[in-house]
PDB file of N, CA, C and O in Angstrom:
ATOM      1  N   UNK A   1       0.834  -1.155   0.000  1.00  0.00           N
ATOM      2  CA  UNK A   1       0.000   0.000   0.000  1.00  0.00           C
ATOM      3  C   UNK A   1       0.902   1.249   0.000  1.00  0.00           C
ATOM      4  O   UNK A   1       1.656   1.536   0.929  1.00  0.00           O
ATOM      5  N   UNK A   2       0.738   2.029  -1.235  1.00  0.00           N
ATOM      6  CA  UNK A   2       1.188   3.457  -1.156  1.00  0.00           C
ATOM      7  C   UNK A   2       1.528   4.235  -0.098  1.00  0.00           C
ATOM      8  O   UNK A   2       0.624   3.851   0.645  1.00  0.00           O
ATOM      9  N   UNK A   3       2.325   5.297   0.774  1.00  0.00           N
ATOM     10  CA  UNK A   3       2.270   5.490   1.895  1.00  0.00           C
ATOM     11  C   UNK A   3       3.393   6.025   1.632  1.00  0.00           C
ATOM     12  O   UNK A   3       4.249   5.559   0.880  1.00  0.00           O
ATOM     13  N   UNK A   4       3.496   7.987   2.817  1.00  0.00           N
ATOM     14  CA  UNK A   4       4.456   8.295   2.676  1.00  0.00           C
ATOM     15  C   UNK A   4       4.865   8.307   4.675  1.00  0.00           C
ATOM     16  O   UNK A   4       4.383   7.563   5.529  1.00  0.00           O
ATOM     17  N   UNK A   5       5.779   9.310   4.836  1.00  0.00           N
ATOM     18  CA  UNK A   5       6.354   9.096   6.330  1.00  0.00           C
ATOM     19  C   UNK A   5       7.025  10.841   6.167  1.00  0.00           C
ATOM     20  O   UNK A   5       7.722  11.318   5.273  1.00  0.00           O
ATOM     21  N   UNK A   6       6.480  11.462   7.403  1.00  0.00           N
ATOM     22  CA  UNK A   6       7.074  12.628   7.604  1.00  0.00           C
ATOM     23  C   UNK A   6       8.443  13.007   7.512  1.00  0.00           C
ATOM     24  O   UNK A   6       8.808  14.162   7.295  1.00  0.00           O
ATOM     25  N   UNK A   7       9.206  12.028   7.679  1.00  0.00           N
ATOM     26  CA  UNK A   7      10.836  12.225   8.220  1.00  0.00           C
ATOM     27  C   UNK A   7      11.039  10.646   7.124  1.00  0.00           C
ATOM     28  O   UNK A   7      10.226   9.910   6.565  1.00  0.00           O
ATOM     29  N   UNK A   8      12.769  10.671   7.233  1.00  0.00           N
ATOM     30  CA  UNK A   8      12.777  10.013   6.570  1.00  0.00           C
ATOM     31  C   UNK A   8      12.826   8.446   7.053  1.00  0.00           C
ATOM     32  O   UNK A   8      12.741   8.373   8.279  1.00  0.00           O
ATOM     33  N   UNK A   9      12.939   7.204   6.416  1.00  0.00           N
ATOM     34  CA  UNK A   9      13.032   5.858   6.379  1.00  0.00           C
ATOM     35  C   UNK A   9      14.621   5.508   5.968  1.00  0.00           C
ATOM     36  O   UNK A   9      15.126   5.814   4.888  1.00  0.00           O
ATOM     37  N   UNK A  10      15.113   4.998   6.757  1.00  0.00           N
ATOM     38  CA  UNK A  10      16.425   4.420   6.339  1.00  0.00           C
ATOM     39  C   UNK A  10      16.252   3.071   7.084  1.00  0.00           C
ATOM     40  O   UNK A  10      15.626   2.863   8.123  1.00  0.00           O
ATOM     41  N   UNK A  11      17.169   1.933   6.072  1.00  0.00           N
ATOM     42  CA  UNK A  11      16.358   0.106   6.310  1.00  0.00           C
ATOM     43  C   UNK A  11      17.126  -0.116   5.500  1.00  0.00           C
ATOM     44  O   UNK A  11      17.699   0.576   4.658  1.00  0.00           O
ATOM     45  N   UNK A  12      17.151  -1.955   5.980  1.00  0.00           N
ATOM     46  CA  UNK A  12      17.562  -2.727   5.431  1.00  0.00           C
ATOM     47  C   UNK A  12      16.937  -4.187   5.090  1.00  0.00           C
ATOM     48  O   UNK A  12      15.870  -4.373   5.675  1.00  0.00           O
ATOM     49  N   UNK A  13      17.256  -4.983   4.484  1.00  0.00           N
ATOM     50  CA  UNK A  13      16.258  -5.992   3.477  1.00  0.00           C
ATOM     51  C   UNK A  13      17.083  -7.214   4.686  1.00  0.00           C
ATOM     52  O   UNK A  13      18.195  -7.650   4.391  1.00  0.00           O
ATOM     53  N   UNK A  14      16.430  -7.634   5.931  1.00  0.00           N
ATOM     54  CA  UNK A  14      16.557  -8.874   6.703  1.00  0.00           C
ATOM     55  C   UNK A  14      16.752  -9.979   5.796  1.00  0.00           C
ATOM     56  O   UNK A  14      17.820 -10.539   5.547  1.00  0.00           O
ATOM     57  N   UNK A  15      15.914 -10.167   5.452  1.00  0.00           N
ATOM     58  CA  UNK A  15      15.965 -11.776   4.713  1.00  0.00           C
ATOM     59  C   UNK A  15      14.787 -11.852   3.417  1.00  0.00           C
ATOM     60  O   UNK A  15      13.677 -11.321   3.403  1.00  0.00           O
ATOM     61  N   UNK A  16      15.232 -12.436   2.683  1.00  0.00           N
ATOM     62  CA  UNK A  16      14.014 -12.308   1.324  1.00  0.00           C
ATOM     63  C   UNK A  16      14.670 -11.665   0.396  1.00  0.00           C
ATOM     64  O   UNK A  16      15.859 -11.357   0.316  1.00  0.00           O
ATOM     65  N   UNK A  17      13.397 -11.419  -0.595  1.00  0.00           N
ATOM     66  CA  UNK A  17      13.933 -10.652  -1.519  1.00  0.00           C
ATOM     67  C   UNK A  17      12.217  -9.326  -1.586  1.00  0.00           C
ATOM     68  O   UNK A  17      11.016  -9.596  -1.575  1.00  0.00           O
ATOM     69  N   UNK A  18      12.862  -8.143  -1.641  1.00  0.00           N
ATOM     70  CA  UNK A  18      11.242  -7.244  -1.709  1.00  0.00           C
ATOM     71  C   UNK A  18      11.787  -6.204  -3.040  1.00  0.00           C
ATOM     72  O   UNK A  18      12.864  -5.776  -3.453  1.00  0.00           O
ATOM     73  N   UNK A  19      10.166  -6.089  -3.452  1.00  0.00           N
ATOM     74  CA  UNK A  19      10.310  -4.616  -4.315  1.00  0.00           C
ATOM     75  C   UNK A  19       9.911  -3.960  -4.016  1.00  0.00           C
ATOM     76  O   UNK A  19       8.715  -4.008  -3.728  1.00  0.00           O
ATOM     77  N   UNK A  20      11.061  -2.298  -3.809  1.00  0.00           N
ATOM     78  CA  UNK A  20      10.330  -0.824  -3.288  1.00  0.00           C
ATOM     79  C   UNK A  20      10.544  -0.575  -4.513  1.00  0.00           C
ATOM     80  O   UNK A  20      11.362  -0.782  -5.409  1.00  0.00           O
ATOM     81  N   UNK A  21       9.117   0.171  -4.200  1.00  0.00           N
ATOM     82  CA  UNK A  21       9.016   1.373  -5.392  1.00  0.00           C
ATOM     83  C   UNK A  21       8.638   2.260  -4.739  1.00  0.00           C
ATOM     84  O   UNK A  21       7.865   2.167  -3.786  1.00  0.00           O
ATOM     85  N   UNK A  22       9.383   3.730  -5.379  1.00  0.00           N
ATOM     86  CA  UNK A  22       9.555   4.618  -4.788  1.00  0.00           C
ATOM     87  C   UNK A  22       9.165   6.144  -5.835  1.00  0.00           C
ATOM     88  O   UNK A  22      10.017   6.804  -6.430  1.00  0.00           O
ATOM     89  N   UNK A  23       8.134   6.333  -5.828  1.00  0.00           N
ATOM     90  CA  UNK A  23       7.605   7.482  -6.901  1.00  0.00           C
ATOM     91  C   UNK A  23       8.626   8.575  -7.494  1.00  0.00           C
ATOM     92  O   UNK A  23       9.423   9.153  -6.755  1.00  0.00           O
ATOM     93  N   UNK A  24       8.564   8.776  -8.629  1.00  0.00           N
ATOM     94  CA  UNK A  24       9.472   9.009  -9.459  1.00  0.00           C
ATOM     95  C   UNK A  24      11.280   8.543  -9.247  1.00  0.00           C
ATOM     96  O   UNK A  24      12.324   9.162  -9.454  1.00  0.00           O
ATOM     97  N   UNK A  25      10.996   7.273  -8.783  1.00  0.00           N
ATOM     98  CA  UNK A  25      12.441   7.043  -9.456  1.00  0.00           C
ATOM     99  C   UNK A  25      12.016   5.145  -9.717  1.00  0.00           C
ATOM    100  O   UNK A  25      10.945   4.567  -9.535  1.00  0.00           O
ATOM    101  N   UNK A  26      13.618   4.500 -10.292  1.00  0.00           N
ATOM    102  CA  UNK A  26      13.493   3.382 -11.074  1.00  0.00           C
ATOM    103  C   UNK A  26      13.006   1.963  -9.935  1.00  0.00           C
ATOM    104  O   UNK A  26      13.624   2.082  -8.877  1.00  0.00           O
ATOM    105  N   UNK A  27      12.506   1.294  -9.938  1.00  0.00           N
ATOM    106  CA  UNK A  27      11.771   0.348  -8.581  1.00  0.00           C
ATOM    107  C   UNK A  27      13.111  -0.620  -8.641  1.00  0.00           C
ATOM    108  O   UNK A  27      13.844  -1.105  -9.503  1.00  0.00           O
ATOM    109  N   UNK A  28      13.000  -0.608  -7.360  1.00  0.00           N
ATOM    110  CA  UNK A  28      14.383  -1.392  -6.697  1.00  0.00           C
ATOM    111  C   UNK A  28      14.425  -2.693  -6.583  1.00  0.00           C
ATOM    112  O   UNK A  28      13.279  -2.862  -6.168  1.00  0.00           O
ATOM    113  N   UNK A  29      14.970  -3.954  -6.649  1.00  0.00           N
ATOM    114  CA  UNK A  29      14.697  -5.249  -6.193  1.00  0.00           C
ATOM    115  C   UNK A  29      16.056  -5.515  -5.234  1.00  0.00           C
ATOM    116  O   UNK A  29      17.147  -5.983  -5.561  1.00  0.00           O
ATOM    117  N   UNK A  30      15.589  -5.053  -3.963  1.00  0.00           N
ATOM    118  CA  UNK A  30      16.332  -5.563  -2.829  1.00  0.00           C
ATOM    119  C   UNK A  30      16.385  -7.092  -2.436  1.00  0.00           C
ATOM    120  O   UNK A  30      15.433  -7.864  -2.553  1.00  0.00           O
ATOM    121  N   UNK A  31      17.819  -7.465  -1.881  1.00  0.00           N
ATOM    122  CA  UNK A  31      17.587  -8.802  -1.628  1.00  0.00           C
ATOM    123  C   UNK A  31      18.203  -8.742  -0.230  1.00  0.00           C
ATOM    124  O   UNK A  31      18.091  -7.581   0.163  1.00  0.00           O
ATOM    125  N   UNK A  32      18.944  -9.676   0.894  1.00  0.00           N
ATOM    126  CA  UNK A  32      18.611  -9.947   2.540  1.00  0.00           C
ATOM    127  C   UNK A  32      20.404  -8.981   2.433  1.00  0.00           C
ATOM    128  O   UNK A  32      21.108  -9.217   1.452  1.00  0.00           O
ATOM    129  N   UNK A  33      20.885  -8.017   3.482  1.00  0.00           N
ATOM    130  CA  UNK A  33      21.937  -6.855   3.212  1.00  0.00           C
ATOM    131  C   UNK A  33      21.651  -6.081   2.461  1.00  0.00           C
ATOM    132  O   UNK A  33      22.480  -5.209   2.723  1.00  0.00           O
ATOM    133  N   UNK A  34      20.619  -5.418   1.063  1.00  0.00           N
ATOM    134  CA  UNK A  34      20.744  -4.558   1.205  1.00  0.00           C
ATOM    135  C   UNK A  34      19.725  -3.481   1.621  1.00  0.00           C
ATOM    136  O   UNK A  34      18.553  -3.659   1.954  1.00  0.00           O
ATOM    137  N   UNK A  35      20.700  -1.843   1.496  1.00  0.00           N
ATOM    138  CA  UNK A  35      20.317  -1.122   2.391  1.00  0.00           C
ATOM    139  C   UNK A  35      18.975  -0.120   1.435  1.00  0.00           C
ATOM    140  O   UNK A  35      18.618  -0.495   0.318  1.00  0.00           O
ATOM    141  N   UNK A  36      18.521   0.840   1.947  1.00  0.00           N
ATOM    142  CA  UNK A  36      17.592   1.795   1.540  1.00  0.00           C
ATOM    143  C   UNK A  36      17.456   2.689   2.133  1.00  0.00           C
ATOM    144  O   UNK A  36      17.430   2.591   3.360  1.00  0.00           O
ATOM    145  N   UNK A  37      17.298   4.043   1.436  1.00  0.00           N
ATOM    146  CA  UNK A  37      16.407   5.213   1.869  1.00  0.00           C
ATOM    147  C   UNK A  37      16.105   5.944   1.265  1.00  0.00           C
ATOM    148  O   UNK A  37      16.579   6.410   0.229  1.00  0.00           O
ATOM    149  N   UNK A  38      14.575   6.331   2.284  1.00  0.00           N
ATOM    150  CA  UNK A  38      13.587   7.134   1.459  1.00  0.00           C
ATOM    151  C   UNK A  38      13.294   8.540   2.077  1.00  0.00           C
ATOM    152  O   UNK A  38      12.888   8.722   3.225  1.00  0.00           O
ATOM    153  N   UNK A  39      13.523   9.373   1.278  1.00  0.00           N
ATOM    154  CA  UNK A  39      13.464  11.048   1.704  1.00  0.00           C
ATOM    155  C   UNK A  39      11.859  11.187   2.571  1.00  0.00           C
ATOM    156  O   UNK A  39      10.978  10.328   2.555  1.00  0.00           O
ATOM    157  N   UNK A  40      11.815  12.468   3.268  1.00  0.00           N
ATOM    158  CA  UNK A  40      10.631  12.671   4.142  1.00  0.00           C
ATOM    159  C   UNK A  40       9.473  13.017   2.616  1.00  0.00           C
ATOM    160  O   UNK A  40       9.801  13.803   1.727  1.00  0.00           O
ATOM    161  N   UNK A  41       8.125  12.228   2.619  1.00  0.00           N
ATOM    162  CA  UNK A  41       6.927  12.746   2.054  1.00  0.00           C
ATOM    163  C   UNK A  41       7.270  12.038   0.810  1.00  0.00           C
ATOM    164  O   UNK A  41       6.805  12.621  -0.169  1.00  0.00           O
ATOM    165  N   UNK A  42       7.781  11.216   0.593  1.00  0.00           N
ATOM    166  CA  UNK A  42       8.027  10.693  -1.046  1.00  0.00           C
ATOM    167  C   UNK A  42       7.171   9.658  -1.015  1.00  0.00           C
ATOM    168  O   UNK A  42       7.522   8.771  -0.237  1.00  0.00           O
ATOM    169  N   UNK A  43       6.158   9.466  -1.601  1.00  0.00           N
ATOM    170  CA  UNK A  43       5.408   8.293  -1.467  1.00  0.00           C
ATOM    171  C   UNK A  43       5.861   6.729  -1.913  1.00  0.00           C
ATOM    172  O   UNK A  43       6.414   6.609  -3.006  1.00  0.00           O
ATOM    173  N   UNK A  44       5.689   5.817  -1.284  1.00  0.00           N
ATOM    174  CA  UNK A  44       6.552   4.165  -1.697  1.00  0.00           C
ATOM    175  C   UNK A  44       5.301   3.256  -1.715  1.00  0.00           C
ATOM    176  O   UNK A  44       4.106   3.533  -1.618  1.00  0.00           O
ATOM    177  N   UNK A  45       6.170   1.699  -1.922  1.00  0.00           N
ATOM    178  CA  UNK A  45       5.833   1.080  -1.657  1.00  0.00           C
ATOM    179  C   UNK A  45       6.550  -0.030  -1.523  1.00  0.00           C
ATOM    180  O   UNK A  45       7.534  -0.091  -2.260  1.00  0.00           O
ATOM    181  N   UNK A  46       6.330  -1.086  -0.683  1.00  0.00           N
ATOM    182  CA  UNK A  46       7.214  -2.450  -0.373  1.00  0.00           C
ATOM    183  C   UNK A  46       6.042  -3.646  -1.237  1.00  0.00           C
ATOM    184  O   UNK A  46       4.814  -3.572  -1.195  1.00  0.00           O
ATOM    185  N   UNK A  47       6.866  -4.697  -1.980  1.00  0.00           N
ATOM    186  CA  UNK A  47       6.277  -6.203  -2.543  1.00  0.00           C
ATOM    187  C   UNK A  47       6.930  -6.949  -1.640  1.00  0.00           C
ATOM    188  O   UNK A  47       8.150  -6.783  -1.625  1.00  0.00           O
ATOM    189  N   UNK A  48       6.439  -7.788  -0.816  1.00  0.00           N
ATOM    190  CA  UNK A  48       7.308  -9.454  -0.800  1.00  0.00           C
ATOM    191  C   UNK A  48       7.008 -10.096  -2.186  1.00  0.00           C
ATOM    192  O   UNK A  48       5.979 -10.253  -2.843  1.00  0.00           O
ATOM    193  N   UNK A  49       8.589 -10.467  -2.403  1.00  0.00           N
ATOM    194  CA  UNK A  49       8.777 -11.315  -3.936  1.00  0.00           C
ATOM    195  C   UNK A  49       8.981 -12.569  -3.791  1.00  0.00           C
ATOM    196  O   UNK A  49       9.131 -13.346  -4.735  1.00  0.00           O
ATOM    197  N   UNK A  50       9.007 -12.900  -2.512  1.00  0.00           N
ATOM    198  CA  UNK A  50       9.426 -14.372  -2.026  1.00  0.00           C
ATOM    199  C   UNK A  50      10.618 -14.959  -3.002  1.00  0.00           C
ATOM    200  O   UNK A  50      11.046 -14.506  -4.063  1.00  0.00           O
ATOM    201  N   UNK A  51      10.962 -16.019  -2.331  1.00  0.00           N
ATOM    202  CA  UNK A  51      10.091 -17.320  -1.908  1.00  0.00           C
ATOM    203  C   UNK A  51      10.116 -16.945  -0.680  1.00  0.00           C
ATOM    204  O   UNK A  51      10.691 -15.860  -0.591  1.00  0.00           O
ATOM    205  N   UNK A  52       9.719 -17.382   0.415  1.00  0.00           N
ATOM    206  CA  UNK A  52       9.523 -17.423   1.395  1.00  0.00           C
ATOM    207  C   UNK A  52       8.746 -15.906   2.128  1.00  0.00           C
ATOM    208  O   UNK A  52       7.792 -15.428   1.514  1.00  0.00           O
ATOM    209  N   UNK A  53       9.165 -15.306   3.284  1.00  0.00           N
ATOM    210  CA  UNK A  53       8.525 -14.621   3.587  1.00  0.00           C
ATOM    211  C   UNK A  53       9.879 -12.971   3.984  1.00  0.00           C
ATOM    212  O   UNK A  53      10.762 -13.013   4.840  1.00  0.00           O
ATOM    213  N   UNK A  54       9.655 -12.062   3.288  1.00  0.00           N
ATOM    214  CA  UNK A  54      10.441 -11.477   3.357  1.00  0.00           C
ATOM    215  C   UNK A  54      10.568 -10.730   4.472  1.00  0.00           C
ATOM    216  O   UNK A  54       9.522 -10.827   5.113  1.00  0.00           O
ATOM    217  N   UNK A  55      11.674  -9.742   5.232  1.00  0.00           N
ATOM    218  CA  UNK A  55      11.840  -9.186   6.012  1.00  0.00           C
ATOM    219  C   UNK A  55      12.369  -8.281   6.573  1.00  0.00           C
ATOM    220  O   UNK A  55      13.418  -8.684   7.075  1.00  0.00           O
ATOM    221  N   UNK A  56      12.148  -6.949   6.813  1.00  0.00           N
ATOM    222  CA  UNK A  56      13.377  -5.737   6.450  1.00  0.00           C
ATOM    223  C   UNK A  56      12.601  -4.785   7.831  1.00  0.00           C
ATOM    224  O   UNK A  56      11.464  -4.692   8.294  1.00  0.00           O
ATOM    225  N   UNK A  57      14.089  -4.131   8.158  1.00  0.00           N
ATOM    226  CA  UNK A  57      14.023  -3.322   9.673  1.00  0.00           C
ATOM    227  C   UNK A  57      14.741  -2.322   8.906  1.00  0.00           C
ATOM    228  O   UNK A  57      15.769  -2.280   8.230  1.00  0.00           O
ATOM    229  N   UNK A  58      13.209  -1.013   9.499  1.00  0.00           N
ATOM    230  CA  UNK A  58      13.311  -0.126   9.516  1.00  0.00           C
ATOM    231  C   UNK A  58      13.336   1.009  10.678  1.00  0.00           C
ATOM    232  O   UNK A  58      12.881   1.023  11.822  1.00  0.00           O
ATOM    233  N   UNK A  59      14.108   2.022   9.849  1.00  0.00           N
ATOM    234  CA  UNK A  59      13.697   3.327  11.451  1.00  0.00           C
ATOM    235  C   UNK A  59      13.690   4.544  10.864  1.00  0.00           C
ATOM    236  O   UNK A  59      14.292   4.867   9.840  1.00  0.00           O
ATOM    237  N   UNK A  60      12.909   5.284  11.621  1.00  0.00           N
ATOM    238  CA  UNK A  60      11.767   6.114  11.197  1.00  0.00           C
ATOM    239  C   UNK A  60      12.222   7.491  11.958  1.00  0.00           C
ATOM    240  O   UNK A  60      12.055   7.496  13.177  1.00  0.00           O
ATOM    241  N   UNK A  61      12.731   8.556  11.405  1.00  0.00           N
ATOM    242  CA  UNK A  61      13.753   9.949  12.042  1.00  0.00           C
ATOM    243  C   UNK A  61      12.523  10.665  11.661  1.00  0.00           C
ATOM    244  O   UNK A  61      12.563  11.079  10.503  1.00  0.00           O
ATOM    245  N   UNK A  62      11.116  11.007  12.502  1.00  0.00           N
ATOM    246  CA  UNK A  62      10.122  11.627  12.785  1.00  0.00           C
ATOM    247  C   UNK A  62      10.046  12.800  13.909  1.00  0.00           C
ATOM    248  O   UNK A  62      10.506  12.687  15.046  1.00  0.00           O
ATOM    249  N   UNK A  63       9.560  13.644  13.528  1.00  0.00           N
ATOM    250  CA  UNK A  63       9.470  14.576  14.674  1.00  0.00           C
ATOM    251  C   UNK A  63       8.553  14.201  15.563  1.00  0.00           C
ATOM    252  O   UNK A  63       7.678  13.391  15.257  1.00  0.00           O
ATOM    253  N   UNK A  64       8.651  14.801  16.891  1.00  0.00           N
ATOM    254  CA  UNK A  64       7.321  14.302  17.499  1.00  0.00           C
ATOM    255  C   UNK A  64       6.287  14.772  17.382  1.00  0.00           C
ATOM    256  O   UNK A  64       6.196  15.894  16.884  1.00  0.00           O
ATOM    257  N   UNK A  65       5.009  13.977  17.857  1.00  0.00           N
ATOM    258  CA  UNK A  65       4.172  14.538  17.549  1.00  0.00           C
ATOM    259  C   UNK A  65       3.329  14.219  15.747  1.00  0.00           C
ATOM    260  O   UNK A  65       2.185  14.466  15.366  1.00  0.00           O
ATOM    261  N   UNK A  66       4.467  13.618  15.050  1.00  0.00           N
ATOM    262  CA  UNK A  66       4.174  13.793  13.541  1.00  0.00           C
ATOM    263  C   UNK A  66       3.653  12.082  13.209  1.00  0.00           C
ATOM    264  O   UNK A  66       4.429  11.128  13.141  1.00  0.00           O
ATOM    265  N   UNK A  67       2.085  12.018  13.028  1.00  0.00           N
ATOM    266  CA  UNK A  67       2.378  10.252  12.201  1.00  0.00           C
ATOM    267  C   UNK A  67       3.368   9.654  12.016  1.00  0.00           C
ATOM    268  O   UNK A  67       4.413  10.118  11.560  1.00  0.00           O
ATOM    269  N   UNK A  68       3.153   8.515  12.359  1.00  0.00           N
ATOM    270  CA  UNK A  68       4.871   7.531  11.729  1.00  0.00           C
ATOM    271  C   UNK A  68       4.075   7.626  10.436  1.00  0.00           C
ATOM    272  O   UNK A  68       4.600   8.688  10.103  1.00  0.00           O
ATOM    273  N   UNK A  69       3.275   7.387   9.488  1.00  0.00           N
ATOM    274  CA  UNK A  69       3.076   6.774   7.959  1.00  0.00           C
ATOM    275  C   UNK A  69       1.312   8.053   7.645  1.00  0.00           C
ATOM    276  O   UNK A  69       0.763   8.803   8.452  1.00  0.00           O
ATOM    277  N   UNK A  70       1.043   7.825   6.506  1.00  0.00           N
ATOM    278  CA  UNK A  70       0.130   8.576   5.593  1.00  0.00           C
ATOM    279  C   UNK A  70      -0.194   7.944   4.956  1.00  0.00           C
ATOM    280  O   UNK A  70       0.828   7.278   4.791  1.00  0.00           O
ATOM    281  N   UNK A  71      -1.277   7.304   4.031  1.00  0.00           N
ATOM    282  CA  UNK A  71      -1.639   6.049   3.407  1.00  0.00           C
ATOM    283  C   UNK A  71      -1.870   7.448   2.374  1.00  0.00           C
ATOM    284  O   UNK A  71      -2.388   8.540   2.609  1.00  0.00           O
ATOM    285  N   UNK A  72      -1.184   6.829   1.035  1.00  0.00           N
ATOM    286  CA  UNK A  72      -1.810   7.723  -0.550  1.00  0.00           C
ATOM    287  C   UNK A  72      -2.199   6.412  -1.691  1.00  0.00           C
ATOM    288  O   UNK A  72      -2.151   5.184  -1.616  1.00  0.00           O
ATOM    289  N   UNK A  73      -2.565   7.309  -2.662  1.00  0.00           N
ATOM    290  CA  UNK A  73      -2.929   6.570  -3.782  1.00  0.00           C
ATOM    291  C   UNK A  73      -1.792   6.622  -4.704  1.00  0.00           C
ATOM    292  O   UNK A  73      -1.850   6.042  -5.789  1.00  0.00           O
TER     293      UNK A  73
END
């Protein structure tokens, strides 16, 4: 689901393989090491591409007070 984040997202791909896509730029196919980030208000999105069940830790440099996430179209 589409969705942006006040502050930015910096992460990494645990285990699996996922596709971000990340509005106006080229969609990524991360696999388990590597890294990502996404500027504050840029709208994304994460696929699990499997096989299995994918898995990636993120953290979230938000002000307080501000939503962690924003659901868009």
């Amino acid at each position: 689901m589409w969705h942006t984040h006040p502050g930015e997202e910096v992460g990494y791909i645990v285990a699996g393989t996922v596709q971000m896509e990340i509005r106006d730029e080229p969609t990524l196919t991360l696999h388990a090491g590597d890294g990502f980030l996404i500027p504050p208000g840029v709208p994304h999105n994460a696929l699990d591409l499997g096989p299995g069940t994918g898995h990636m830790l993120s953290t979230y440099i938000v002000e307080v007070g501000q939503p962690l996430a924003t659901f868009t179209d």
